[in-house]
VEXDRENMI-60994 format. One record per atom (N, C-alpha, C): residue in one letter; x, y, z. Coordinates in steps of 0.05 Angstrom, whole numbers, plus 32768, in hexadecimal, padded with zeros to 4 digits. Example, Ala and Ser with C-alpha at 12.3 -4.5 7.8 and 13.67 -1.06 7.14 Angstrom:
REM VEXDRENMI-60994
A81087F8E809C;A80F67FA6809C;A81087FBE809C;S81017FD3808E;S81117FEB808F;S81028001809D;
END
This chain:
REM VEXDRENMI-60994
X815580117EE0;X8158802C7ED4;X8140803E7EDB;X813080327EEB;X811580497EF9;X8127805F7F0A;X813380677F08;X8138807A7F17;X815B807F7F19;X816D809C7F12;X818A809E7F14;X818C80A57F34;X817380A67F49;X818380B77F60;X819580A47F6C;X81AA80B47F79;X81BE80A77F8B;X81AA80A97FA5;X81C180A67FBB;X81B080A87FD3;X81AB80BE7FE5;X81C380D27FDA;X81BF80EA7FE9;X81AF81067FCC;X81A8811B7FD9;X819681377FC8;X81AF81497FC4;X81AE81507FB2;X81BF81687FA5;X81AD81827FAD;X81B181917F8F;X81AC81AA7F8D;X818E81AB7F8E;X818B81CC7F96;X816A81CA7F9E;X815581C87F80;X814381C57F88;X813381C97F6A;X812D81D57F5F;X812C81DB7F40;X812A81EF7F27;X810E81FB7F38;X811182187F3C;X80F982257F39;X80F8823F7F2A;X80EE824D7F1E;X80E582637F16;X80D482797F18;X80D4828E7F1B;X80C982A07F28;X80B082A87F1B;X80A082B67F29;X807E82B07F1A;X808382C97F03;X808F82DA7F05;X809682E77EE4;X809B82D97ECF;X80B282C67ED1;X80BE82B87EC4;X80AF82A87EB5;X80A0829B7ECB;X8085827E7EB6;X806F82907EB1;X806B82A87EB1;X805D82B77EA1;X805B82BF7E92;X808182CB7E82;X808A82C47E72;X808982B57E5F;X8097829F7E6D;X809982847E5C;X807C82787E4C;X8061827D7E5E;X8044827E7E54;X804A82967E44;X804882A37E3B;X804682BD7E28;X805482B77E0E;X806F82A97E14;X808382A47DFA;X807982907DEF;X806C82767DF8;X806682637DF0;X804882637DDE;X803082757DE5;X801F827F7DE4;X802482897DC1;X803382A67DD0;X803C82B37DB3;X804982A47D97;X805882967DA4;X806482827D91;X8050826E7D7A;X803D82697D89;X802D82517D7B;X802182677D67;X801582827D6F;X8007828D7D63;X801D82977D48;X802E82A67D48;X804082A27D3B;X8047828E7D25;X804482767D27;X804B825F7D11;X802D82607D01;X801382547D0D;X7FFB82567D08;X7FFA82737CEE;X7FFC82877CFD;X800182AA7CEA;X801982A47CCF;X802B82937CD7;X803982997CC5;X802D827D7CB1;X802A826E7CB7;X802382527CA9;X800482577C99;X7FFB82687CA1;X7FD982757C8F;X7FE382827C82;X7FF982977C83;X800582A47C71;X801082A17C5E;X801F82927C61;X802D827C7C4D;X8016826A7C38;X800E825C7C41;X7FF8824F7C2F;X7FD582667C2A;X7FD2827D7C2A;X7FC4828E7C2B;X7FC882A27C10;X7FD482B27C17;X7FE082C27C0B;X7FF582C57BF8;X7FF282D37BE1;X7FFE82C87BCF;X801682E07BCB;X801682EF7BDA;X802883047BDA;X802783267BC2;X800F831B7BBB;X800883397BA2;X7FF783477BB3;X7FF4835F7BAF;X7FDC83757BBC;X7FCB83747BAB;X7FB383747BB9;X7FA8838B7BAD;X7F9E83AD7BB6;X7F8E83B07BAD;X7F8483C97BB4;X7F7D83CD7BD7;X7F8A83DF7BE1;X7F8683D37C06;X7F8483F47C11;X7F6083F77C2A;X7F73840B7C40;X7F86840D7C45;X7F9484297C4E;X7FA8842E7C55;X7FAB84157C71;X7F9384187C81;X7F9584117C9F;X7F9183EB7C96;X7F8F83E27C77;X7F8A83CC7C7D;X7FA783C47C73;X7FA983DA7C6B;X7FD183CF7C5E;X7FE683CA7C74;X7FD983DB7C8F;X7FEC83DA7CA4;X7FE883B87CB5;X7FD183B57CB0;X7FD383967CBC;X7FE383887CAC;X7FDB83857C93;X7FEE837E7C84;X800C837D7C80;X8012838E7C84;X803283957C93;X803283867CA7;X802783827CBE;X8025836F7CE1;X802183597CD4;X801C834E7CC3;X8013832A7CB9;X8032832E7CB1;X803B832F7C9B;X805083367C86;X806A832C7CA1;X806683437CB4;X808283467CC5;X807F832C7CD6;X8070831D7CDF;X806483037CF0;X806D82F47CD9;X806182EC7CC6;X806582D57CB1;X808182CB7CAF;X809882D87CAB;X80AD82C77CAF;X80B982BF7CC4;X80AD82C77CD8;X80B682BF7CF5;X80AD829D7D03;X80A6828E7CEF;X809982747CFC;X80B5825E7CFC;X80C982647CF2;X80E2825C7CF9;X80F4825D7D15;X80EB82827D1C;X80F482887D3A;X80D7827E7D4D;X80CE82767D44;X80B9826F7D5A;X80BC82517D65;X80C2824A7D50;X80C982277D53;X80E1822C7D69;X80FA82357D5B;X810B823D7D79;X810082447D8C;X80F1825B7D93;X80E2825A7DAD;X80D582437DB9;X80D1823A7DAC;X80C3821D7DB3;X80D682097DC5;X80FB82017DAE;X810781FD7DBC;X811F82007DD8;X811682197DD2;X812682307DED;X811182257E03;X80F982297DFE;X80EC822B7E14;X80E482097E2A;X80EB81F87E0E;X80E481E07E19;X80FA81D67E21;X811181DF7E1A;X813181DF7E2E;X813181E57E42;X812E81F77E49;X812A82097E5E;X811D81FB7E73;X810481F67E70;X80EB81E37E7F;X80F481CB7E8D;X80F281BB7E76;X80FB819A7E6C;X811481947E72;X8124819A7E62;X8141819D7E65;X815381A47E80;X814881B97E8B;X814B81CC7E9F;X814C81B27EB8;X813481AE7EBE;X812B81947ECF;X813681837EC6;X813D817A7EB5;X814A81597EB5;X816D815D7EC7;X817681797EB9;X818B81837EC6;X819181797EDE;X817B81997EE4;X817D81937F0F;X816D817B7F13;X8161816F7F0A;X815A81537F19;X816A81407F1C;X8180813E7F03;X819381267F03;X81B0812F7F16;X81B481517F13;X81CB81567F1D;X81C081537F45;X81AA81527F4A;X8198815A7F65;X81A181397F6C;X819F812C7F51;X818D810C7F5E;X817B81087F68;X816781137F5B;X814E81117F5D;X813C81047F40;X814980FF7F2C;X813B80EE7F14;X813480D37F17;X811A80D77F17;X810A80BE7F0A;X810880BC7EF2;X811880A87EDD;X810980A77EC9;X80FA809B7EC0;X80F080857ECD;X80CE807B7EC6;X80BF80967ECC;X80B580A27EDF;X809B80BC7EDF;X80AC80D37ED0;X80C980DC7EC1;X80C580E37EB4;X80C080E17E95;X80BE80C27E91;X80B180B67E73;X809580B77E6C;X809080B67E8B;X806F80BA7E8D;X806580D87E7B;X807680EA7E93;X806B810C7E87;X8079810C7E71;X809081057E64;X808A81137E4A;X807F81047E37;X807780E77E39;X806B80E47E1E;X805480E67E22;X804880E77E38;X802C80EA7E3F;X802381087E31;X8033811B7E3F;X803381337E37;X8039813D7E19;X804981267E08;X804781267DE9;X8025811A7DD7;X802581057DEF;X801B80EA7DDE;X7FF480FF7DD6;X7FEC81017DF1;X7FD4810A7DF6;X7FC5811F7DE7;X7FD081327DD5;X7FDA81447DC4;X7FDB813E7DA7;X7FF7812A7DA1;X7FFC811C7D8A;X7FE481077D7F;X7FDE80F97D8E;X7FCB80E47D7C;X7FB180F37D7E;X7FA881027D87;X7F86810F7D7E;X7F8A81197D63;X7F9C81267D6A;X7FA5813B7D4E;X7FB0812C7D33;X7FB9811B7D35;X7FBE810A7D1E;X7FAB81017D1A;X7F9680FB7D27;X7F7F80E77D1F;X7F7681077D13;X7F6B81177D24;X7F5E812C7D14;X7F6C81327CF5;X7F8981357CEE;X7F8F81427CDC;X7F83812E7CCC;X7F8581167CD2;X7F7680FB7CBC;X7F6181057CAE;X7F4381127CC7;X7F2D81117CC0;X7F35812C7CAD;X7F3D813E7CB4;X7F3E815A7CA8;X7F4481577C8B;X7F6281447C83;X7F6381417C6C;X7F5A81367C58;X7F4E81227C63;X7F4181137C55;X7F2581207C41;X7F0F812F7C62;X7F0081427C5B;X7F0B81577C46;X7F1781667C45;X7F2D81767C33;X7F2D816B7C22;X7F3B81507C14;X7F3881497BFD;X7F2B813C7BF1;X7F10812C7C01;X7EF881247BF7;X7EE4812A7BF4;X7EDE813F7C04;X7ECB81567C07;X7ED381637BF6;X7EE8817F7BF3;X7EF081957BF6;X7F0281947BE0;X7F0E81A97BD5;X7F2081AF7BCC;X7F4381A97BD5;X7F3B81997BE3;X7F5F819C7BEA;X7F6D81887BDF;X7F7181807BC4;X7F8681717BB7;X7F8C81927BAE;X7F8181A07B94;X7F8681C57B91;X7F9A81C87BA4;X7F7F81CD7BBC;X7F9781DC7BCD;X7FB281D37BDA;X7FBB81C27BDA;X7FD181B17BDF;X7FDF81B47BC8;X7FD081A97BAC;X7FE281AE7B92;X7FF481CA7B94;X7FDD81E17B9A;X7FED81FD7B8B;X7FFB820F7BA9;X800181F67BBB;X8013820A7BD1;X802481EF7BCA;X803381EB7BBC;X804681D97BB3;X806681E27BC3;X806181FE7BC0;X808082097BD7;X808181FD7BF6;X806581F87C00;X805F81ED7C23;X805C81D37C1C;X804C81C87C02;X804A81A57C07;X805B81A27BE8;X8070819D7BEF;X808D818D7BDC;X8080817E7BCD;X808581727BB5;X8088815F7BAE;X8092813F7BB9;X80AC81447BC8;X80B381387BDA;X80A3812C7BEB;X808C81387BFD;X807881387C13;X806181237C06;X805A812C7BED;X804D811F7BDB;X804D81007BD0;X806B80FD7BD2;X807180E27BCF;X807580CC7BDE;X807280C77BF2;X807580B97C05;X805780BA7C1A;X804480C17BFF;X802C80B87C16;X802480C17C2B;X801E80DC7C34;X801F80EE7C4B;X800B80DD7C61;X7FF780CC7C52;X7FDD80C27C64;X7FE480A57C68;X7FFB80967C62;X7FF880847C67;X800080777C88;X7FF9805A7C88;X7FF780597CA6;X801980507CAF;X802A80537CA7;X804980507CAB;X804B806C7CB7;X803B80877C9A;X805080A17CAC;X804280A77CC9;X8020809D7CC5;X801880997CDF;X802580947CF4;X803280887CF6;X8040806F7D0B;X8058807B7D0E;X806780867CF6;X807C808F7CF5;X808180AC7D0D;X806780BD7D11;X806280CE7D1A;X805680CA7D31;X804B80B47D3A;X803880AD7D54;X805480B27D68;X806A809D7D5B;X8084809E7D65;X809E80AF7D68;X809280C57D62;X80AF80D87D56;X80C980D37D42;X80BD80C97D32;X80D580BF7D1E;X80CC80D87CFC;X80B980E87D00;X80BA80F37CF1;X80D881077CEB;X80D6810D7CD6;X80F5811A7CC1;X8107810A7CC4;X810D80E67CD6;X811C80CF7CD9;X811180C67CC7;X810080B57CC5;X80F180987CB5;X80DD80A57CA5;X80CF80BA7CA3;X80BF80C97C93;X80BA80E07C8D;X80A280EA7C7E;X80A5810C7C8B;X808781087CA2;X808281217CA3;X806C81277CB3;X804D811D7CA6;X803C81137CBA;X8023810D7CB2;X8006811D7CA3;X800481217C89;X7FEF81257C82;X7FF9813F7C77;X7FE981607C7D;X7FF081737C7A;X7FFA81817C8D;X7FFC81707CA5;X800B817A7CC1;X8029817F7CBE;X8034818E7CAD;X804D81927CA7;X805F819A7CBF;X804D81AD7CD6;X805781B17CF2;X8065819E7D05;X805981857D00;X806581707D16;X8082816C7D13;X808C81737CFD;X80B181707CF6;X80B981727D13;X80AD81897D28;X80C9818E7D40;X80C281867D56;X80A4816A7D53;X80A6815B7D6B;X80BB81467D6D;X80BD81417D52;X80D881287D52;X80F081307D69;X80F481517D5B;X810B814D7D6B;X8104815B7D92;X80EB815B7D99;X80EC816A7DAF;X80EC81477DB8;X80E181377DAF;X80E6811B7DC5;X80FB810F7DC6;X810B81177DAD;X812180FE7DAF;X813981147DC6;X813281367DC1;X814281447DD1;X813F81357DF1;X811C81337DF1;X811B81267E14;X812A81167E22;X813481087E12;X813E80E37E1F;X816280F27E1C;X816A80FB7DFF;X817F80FD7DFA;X818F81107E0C;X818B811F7E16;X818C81317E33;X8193811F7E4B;X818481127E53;X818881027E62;X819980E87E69;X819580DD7E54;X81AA80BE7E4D;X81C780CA7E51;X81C780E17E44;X81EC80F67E3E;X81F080EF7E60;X81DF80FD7E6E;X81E681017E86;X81E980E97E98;X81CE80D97E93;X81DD80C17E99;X81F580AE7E9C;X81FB80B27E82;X821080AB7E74;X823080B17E92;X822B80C97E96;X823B80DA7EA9;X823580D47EC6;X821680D07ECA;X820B80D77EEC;X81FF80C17EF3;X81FB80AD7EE5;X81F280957EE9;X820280877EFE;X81EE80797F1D;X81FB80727F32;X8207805B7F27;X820880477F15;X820E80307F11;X821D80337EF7;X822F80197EF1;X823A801A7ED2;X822B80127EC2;X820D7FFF7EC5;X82067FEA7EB8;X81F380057EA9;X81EA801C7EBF;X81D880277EAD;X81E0803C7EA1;X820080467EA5;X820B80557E9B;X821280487E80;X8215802C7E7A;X821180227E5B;X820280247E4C;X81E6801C7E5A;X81C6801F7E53;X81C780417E45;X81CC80517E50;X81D1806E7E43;X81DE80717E31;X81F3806F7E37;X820280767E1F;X81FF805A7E04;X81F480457E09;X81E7803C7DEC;X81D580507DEB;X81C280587DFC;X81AB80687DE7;X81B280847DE1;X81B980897DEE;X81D080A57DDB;X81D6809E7DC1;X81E3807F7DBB;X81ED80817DAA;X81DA807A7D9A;X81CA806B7D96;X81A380667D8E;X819D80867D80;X819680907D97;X818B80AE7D89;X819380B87D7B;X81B280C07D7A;X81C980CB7D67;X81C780BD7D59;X81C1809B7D4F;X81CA80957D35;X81A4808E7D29;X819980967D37;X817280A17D2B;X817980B67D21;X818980CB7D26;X819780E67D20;X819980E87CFE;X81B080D27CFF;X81C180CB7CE7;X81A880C67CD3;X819880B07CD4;X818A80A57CC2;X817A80BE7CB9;X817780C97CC5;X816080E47CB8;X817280F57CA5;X818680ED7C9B;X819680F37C8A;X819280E67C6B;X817D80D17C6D;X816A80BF7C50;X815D80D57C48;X814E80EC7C5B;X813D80F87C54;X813E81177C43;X815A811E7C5B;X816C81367C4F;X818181387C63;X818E81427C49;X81AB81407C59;X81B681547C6E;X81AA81637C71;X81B081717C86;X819F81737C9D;X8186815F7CA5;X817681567CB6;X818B81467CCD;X81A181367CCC;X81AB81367CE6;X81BA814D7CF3;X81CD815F7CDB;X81CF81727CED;X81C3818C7CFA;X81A781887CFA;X8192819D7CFC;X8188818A7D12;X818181717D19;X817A815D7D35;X8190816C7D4C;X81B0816D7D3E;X81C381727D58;X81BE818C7D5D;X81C4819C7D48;X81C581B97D50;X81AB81C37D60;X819281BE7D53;X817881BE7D69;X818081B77D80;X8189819D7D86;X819481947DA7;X81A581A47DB1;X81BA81B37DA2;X81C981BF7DB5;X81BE81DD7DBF;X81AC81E57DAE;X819C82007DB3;X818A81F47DCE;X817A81E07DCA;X816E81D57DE1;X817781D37E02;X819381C47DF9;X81A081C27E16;X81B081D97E1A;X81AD81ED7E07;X81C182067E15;X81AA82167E2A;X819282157E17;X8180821C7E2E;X817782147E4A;X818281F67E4A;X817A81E07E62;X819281F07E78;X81A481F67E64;X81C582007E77;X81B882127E8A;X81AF82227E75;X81A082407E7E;X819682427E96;X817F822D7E99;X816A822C7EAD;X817782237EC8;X818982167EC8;X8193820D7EDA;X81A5821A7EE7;X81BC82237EDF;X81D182317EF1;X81C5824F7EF1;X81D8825B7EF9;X81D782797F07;X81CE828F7EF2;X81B882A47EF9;X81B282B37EDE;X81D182C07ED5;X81E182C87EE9;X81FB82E07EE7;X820582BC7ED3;X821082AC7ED4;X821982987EC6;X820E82947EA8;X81F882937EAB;X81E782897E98;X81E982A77E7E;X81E582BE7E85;X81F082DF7E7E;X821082D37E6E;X821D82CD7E79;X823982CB7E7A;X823E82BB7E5B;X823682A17E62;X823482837E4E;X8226828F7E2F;X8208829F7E3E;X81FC82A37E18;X820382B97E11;X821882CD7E1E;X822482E67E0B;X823C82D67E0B;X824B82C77E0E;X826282B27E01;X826382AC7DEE;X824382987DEC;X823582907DD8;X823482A47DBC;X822282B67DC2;X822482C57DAF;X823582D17DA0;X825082D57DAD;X826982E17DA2;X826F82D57D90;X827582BE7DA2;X828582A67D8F;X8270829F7D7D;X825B829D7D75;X824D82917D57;X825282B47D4E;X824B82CC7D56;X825282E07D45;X826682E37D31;X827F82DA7D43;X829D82D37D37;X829D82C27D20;X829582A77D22;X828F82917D0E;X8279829F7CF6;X826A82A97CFA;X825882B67CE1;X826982CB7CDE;X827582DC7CE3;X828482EC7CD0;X829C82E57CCC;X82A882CA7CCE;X82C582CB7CC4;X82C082B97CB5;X82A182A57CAC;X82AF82917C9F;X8292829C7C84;X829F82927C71;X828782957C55;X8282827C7C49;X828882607C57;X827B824A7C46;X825F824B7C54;X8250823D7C41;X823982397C38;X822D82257C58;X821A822C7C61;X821482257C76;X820582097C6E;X820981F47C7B;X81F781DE7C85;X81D981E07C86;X81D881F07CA1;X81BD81FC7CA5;X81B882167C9E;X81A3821D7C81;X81A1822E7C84;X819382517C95;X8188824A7CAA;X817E82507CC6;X819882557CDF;X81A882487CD5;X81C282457CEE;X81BB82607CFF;X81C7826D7CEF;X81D182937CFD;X81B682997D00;X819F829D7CF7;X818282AB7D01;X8181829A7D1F;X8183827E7D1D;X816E82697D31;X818482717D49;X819B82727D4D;X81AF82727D63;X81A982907D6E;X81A982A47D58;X819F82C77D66;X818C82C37D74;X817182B37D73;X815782B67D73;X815C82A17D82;X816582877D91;X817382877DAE;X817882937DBF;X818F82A27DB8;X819982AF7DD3;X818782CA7DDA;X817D82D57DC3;X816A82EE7DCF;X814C82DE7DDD;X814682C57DC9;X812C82B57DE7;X814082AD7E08;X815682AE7E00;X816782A77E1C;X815F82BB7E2D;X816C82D67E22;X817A82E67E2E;X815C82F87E42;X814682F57E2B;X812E82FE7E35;X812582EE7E51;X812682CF7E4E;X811E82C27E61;X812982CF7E7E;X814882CE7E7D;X815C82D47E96;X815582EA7E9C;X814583027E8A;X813B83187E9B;X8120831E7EA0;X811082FE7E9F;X80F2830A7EA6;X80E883047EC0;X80FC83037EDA;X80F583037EEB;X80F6831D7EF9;X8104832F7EEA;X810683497EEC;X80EC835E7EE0;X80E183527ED1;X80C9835A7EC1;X80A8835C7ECC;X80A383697ECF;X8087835B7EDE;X807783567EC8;X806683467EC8;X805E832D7EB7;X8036832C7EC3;X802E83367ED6;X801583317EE3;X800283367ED5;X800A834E7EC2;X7FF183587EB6;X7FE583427E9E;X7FFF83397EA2;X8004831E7E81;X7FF683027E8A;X7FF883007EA5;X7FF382ED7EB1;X7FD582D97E9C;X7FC082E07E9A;X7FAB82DD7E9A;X7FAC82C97E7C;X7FAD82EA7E64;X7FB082E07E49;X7FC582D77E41;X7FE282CF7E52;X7FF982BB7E4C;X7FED82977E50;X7FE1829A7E6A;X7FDA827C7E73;X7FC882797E5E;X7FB782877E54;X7FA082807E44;X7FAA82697E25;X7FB982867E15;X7FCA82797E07;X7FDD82657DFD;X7FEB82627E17;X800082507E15;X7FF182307E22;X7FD082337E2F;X7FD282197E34;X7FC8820A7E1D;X7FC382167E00;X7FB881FE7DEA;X7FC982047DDC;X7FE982127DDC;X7FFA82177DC3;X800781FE7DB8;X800881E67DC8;X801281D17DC0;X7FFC81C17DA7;X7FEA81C27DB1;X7FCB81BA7DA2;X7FC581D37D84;X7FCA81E77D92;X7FC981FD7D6F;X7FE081F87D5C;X7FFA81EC7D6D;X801581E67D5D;X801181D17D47;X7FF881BD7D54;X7FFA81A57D47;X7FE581A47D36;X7FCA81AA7D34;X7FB581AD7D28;X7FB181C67D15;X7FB681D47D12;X7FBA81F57D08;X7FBE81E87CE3;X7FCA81E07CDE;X7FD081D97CC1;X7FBA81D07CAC;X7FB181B47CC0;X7FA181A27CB3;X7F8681B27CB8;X7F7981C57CD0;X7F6081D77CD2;X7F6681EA7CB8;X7F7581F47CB9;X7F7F82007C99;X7F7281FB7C7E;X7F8681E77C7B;X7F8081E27C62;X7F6581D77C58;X7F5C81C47C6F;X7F4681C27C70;X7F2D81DC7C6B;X7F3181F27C79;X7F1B82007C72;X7F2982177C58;X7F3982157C51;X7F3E821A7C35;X7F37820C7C19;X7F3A81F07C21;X7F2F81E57C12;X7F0B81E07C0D;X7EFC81F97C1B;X7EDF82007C17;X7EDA82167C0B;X7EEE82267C09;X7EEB823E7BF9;X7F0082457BE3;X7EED82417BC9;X7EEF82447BB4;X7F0382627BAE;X7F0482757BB8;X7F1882857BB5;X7F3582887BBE;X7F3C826D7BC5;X7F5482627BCD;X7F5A824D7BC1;X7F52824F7BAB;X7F5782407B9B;X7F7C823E7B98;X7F7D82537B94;X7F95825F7B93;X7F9582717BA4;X7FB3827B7BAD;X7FB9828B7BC2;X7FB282A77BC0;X7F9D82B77BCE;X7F9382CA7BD8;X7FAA82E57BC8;X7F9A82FB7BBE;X7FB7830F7BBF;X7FAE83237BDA;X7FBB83327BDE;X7FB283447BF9;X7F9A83517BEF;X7F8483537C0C;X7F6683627BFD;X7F5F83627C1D;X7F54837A7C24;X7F37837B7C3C;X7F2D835F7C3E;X7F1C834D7C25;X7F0B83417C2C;X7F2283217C2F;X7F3B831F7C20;X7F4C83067C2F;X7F5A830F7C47;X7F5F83237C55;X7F65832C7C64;X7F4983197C7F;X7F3283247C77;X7F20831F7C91;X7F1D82FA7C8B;X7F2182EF7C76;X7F2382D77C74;X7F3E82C77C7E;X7F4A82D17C77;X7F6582C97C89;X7F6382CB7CB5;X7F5682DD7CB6;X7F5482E27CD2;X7F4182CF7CDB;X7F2C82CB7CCE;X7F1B82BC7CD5;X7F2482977CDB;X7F2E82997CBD;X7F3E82767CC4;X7F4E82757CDC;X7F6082867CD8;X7F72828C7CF2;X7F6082877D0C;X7F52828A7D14;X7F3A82927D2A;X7F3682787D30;X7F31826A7D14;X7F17824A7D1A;X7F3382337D1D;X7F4F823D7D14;X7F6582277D1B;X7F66822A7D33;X7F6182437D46;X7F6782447D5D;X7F50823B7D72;X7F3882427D5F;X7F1D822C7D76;X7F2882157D6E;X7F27820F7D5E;X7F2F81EA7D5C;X7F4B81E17D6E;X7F5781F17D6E;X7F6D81EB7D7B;X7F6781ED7DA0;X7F5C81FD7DA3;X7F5282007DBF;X7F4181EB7DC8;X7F2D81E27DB5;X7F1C81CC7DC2;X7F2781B57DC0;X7F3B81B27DB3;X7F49819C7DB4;X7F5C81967DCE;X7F6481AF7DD4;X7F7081AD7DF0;X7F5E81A67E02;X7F4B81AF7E0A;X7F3881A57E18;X7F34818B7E20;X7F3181787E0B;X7F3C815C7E12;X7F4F814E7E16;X7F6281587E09;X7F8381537E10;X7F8E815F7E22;X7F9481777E15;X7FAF81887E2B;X7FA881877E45;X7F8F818E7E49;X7F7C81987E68;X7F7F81817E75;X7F8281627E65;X7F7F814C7E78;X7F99813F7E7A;X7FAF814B7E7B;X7FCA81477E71;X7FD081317E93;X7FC9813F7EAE;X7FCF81327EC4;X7FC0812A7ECB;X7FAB81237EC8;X7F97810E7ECC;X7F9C80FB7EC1;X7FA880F47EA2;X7FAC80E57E93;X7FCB80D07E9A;X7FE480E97EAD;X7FEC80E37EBA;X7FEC80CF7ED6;X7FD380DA7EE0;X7FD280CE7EF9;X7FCC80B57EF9;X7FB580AD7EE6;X7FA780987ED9;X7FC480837ED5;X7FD1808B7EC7;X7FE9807A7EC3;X7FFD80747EDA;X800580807EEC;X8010807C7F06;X7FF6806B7F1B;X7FEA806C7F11;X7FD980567F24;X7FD5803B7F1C;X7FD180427F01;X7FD080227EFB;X7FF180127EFC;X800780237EFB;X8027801B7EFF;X8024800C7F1B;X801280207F30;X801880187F4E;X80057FFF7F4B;X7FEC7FF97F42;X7FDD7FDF7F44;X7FF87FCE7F3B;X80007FC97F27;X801C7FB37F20;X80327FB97F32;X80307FC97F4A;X80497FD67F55;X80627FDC7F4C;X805D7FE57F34;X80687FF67F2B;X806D800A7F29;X8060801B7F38;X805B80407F3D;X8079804D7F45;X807E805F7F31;X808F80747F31;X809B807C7F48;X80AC808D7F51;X80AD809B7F62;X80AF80B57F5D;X80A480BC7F6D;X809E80D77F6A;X80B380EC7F76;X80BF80F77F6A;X80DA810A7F7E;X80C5812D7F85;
END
């Protein structure tokens, strides 16, 4: 199973136009900052005014209008890693060109390198936080972000550790520590494989591994199910995520005039279904997260039309530690909340929590940056390292 190619090349390979991944750096970028804004907000601010400039009330308004948006950002997240990820597994398997040993490499490599600093960090952060610091308080009185639920099952212990090293978080546990963010790595890895195996399942040169797939199809879907101990509407929020995922993979791959065609289809038809039916939705997100799809779609399919150069610079900047600010941002948080005594409780609006809020904001994002630095930045090196030592056992990948 190292590899689905047959013996002859298909279709040519996914590329995209230098607007486009300029773009895509920009959305991804924006996005992280977005959750980070809305997630300080949330545990910050307690929603009363006080006495404020006119000109400090208008930022205020720009926080306010950002703050509920860390829901559509997470979708951007998964639009865009469809698109990417998805996109390529597509044309690689429909091309016959998939390896999947070197592609197990890049994505868990590309998860793993990321995930375990930052877990270890959130360790030290919380710990500091509640042995140092104030942060049992602060955890107590944002009780709306850390459940009761969250509370009970031991956030620090070394199971949800493990539980999370692996992607089984919102399956077998919740999320580690005060890292409440990691919920939507579970499902960006199990989306990786589950993409693939489907297709397998279909494009696989042999029967023996077209079995091999479709058991783990059926594996993942019923990891799906079990996250149904936790809440009951957690498997069907795993599928529906997937199908937003691979509509974007659709996207990337066939024809933009097609692709135009498929997500104003799309949109009709869920338009239709939200206004003809009035039971009580499953998910409550359904109708926002599917809009806030197809308009990250619809943007993508026209940013090669866009010129994008001027963006060039501060898109790459941003988007290369947004994976690292996605994951660390919480636990730098609470952590330096839990040093100041006027957060005790949640902030009401003021000039002086205003420049305190910006400021944390600021030091989640140095921390988050230098953390890339050792991770993200060494993402293919860390790669290569591993394809070499495969080829010492001759085992080495192939490379398409």
């Amino acid at each position: 199973m190292d590899s689905f190619r047959p013996k002859r090349q298909g279709m040519p390979r996914l590329q995209f136009s230098e607007n486009t991944s300029i773009w895509l750096n920009a959305i991804r970028g924006l996005a992280a900052q977005i959750v980070v804004v809305s997630h300080a907000f949330q545990i910050f601010f307690s929603g009363e005014s006080a006495a404020v400039r006119w000109s400090v009330g208008k930022i205020y308004w720009i926080i306010m209008t950002i703050a509920p948006l860390a829901q559509q950002a997470v979708i951007a997240f998964f639009v865009i890693s469809g698109w990417l990820v998805g996109g390529k597994i597509l044309n690689d398997m429909i091309g016959q060109r998939f390896d999947f040993r070197k592609y197990i490499i890049d994505r868990v490599t590309r998860l793993w390198i990321v995930l375990i600093p930052a877990l270890a960090v959130t360790m030290a952060l919380d710990q500091g936080a509640i042995h140092l610091g104030a942060g049992t308080s602060i955890i107590a009185s944002r009780s709306f972000f850390y459940p009761a639920v969250w509370h009970q099952v031991d956030p620090w212990s070394l199971k949800v550790f493990l539980s999370n090293v692996f992607f089984s978080q919102m399956i077998t546990s919740w999320q580690f520590g005060t890292n409440l963010s990691l919920w939507s790595l579970s499902n960006e890895f199990w989306y990786y494989f589950l993409l693939p195996f489907i297709l397998g399942t279909c494009l696989a040169p042999s029967g023996k591994i077209r079995v091999i797939c479709l058991l783990s199809v059926i594996a993942i879907v019923s990891l799906f199910l079990i996250s149904s101990n936790l809440a009951p509407n957690f498997p069907f929020r795993y599928i529906f995520y997937f199908v937003i995922w691979s509509i974007a993979a659709i996207a990337a791959s066939i024809s933009r005039k097609a692709a135009f065609v498929g997500i104003g289809i799309i949109a009709l038809c869920m338009t239709a279904i939200f206004t003809t039916t009035s039971q009580p939705k499953m998910l409550p997100t359904f109708e926002s997260d599917i809009y806030t799809a197809v308009f990250i779609l619809f943007f993508i399919l026209l940013t090669d039309k866009i010129p994008g150069k001027w963006l060039s610079q501060s898109a790459k900047f941003f988007s290369s530690y947004s994976y690292s600010l996605y994951v660390i941002h919480l636990p730098v948080l609470v952590f330096l909340m839990s040093f100041d005594p006027a957060l005790s409780n949640r902030a009401s609006y003021s000039s002086d929590a205003l420049i305190r809020f910006a400021v944390y904001v600021a030091i989640a994002n140095l921390v988050a940056f230098g953390l890339s630095l050792v991770t993200e930045r060494n993402t293919a090196r860390l790669k290569s390292a591993i394809f070499y030592r495969l080829n010492d056992f001759g085992m080495k990948p192939t490379v398409a």
